[in-house]
C-alpha angles and dihedrals in degrees: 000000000000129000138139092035085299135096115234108202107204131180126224095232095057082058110115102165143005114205121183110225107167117123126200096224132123089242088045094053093038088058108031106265100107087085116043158110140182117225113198114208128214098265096047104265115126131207127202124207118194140152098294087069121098113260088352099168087051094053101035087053091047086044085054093040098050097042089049110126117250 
């Protein structure tokens, strides 16, 4: 993942939690949060993905689709 001008590698393993955090608003869309989640890692870091972030609705939806429970 990459935000902030660095690259965060995270594995899924050290994955705790996937919000969706995304809002269907005009200020939402005007400033990026009309795409989003916040994935809360095992340690307590957590990392937020909008629609600043490259590709963000791919990788929101694989992040979903990877953490769904079986």
């Amino acid at each position: 993942m990459t935000g902030g001008g660095r690259t965060t590698v995270v594995p899924w393993t050290d994955v705790a939690d996937v919000t969706d955090i995304g809002k269907n608003t005009f200020l939402a869309k005007a400033f990026g949060g009309d795409v989003g989640c916040r994935i809360t890692l095992t340690d307590g870091r957590r990392v937020t993905i909008n629609s600043h972030t490259d590709g963000a609705p791919l990788l929101i939806h694989r992040v979903f689709e990877a953490t769904a429970a079986d």
